[in-house]
C-alpha positions as CSV (number, residue, x, y, z in Angstrom):
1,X,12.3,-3.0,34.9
2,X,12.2,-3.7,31.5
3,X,10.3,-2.1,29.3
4,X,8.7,-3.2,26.5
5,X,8.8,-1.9,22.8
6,X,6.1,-0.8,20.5
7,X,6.1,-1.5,17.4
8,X,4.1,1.5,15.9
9,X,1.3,1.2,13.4
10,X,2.3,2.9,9.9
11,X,-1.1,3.5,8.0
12,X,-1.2,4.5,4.5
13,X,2.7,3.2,3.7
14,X,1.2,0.0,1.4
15,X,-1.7,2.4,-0.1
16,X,1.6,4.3,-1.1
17,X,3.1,1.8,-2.7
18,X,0.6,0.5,-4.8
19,X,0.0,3.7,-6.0
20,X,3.8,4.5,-6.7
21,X,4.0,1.2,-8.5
22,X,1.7,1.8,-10.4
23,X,1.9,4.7,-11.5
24,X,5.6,3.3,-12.7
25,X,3.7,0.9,-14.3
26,X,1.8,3.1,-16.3
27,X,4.1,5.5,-17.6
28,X,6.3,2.6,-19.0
29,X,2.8,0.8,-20.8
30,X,1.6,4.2,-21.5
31,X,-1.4,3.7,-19.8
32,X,-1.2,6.0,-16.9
33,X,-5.3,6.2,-16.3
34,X,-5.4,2.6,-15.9
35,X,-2.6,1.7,-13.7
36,X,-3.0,4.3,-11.6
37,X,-6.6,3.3,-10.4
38,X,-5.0,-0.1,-10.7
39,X,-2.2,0.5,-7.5
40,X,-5.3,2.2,-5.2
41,X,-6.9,-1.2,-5.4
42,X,-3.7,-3.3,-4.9
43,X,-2.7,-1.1,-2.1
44,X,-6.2,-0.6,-0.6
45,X,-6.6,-4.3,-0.9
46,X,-2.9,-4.6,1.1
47,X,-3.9,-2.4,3.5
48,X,-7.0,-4.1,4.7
49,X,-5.2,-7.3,4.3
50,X,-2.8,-6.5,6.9
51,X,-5.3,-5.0,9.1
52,X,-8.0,-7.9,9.1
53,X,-4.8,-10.4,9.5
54,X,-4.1,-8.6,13.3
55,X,-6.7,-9.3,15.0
């Protein structure tokens, strides 16, 4: 038989993202505070995105 593959679920990886980017973002405008906040919403707004596409 063959069996079939998972693929498994990684939750929190684009959240991480957006908040690494922009916190790269920030440090270069020199607007940490900003940014910051900025990459939760990018990567919260990515992560339901993916979520709501699925089903």
């Amino acid at each position: 038989m063959e069996k079939m593959k998972t693929k498994k679920n990684k939750k929190g990886v684009r959240l991480g993202i957006g908040i690494i980017l922009g916190t790269i973002v920030g440090y270069v405008t020199s607007n940490i505070q900003l940014w910051f906040v900025l990459g939760i919403a990018i990567g919260a707004a990515l992560e339901y995105g993916s979520t709501n596409n699925k089903s």
